[in-house]
N, C-alpha and C positions, 0 to 999 in steps of 0.2 A: 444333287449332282454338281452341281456351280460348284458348292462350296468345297467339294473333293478336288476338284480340275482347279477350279479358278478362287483359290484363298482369295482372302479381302486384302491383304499385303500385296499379292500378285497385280491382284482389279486396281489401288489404289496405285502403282506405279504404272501399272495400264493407262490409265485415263490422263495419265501427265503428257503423252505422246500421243495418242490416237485425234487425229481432228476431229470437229467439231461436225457434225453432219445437220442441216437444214432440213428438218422431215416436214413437205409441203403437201397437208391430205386433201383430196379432191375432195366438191362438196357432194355432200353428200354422206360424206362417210367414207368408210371403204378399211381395210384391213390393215391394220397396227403395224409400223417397222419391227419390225424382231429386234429385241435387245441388243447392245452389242458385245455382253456379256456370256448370255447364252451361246451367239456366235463363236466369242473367244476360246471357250471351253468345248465346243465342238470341234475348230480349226486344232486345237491342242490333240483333242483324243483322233484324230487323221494322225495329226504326226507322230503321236508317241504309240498307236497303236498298228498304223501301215493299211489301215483298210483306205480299198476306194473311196472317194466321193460320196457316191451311190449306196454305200454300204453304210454310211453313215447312221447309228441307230434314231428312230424319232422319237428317244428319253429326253435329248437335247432342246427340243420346239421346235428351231425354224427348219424348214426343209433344206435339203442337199446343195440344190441351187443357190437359196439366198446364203447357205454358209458359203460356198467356193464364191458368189459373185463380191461377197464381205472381204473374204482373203487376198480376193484380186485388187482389191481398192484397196486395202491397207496393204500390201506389196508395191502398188505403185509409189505408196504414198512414203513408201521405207521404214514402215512402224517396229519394224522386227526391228532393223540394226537400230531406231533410236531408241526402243526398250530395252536392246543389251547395252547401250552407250549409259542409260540411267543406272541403270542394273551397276555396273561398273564403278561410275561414280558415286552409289552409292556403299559400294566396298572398300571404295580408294578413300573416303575420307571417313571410313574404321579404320584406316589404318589395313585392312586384311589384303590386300595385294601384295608381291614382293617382287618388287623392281630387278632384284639381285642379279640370279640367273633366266633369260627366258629361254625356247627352247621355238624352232621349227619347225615343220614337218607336214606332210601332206598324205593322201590316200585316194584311194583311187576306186569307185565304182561303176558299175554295167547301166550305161544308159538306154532300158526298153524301146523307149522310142525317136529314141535322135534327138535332135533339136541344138539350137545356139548353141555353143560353146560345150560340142561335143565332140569326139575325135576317136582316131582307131587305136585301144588301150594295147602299148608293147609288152603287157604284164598278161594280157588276157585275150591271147592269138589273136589280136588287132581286132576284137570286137569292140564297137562303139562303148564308147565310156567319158566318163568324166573326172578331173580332180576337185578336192577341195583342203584347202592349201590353210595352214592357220598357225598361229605364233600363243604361245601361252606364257604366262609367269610363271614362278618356281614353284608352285602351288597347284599349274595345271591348269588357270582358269584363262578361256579365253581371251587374246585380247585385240586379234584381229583373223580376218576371217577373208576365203577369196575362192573363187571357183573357176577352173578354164577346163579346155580338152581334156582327154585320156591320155594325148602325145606332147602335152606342152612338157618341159622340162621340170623339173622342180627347180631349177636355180632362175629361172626368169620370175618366179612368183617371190622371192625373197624381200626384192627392192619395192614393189608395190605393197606388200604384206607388212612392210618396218614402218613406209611412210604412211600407210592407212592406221595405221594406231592412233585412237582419239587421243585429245586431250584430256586426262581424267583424274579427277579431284582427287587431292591426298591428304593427312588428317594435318598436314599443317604446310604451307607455304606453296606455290603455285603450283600449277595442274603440270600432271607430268604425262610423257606423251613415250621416253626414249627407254631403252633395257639397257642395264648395266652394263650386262656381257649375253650372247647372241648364241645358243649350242645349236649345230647343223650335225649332219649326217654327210656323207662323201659326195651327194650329189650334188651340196654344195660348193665342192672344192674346187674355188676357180680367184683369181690375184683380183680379178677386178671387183669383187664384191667383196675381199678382205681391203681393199683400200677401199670401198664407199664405205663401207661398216666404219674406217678407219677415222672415214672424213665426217661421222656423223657423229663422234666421241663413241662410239660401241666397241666395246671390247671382244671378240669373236673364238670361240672354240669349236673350229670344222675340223670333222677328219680328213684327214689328207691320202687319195688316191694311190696305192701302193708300198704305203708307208706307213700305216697304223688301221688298226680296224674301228669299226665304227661300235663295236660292244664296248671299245673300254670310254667311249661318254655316255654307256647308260646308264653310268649313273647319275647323271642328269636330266637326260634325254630321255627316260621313264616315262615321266611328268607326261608329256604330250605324247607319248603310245596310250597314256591310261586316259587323254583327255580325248581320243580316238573312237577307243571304245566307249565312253561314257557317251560321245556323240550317237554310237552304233543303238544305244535305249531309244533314240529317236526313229522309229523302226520304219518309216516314209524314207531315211538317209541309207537302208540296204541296197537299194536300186533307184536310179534316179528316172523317176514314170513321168516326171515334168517336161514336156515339149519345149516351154519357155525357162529360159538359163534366170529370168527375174525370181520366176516363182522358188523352181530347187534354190537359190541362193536364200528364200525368203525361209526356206524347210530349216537349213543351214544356221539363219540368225536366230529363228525359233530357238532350236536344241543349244544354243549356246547360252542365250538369254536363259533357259530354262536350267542349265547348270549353275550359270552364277548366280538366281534366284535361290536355288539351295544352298550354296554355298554364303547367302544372306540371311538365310532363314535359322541355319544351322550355329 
């Protein structure tokens, strides 16, 4: 079961990131840590298959508990976004990243049960929801990622989302952090975010409110509808069941890290 969930390529960039844990066993004895591999491949089949917790099958070994209370310490610890930050730099210095065009965009789902950084979605008769907001290369793979309300706007998430882009190794001369040129949708159309874009050397293609539609940059803007859906395989990301905004964010780096992993493998 490891070996189907969790390749040795997968485990072997896993363990670059995950710290180090101090297992101090009472004497006496007493019951073995659970792997933390086992765990990873259980925390994995939650998100990419949507069941509970609780529902969690016991093919995996450790019980429900020790996997969510596993998830909860490697979310504080931010192991999701530095596995997709490796993930990354592991692409960028193939060569397979492309700076050229990247593309932004967000979506929006029904948050069950409230919580942090949750709000009344105007897409969805003001029932509680959330976004998650992310910028892709021209190829569609992530490369920055963000979460807020149902009611934030999409143009406040822009400037956070550009300058959250790591620095990530490329197959020759220093780590690169910036996009060429920047494709938006109309909900970005606003002068003050074409002059930061401007001041950051980014080149910018937003549709502009009343003046052009927003289909004729699909052909660019594909890219990150399809890297929308490819997150929607992440089937914990159809409804956000997370009370705490760390954890869904932590669902979020998963399914991203889990894209560029194929896209590494591939």
């Amino acid at each position: 079961m490891w070996l189907s969930v969790v390749p040795d390529e997968l485990w072997v960039l896993f363990r670059r990131v995950v710290p180090p844990t101090e297992v101090i066993r009472p004497q006496g004895g007493g019951r073995r840590r659970a792997g933390d591999r086992a765990c990873l491949a259980a925390i994995i089949f939650v998100a990419t298959s949507g069941c509970t917790w609780r529902q969690l099958p016991p093919v995996f070994g450790p019980a429900w508990p020790t996997v969510y209370r596993r998830f909860a310490q490697w979310s504080r610890d931010r192991v999701w976004a530095r596995l997709h930050r490796v993930i990354l730099d592991e692409l960028g210095a193939r060569g397979a990243l492309d700076w050229s065009r990247c593309a932004i965009d967000s979506v929006s789902v029904r948050a069950a049960k409230g919580g942090h950084l949750t709000g009344p979605n105007p897409t969805d008769r003001g029932k509680s929801g959330s976004k998650i907001h992310l910028i892709t290369d021209r190829n569609g793979l992530p490369l920055s990622l963000g979460i807020s309300g149902g009611n934030m706007h999409d143009s406040l998430g822009l400037e956070p989302l550009v300058g959250g882009i790591p620095p990530i190794r490329s197959r020759c001369g220093p780590r690169r952090r910036r996009p060429a040129k920047l494709h938006a949708d109309k909900g970005y159309d606003y002068d003050h975010l074409r002059r930061w874009l401007r001041k950051k050397g980014i080149r910018h293609r937003i549709a502009r409110k009343g003046i052009e539609s927003s289909t004729r940059l699909g052909r660019h803007r594909w890219v990150v509808e399809r890297t929308v859906s490819w997150l929607a395989g992440c089937r914990r990301l159809h409804r956000r069941y997370e009370r705490k905004a760390q954890h869904f964010l932590a669902f979020v780096g998963m399914a991203s890290a889990l894209i560029a992993f194929r896209r590494l493998t591939n």
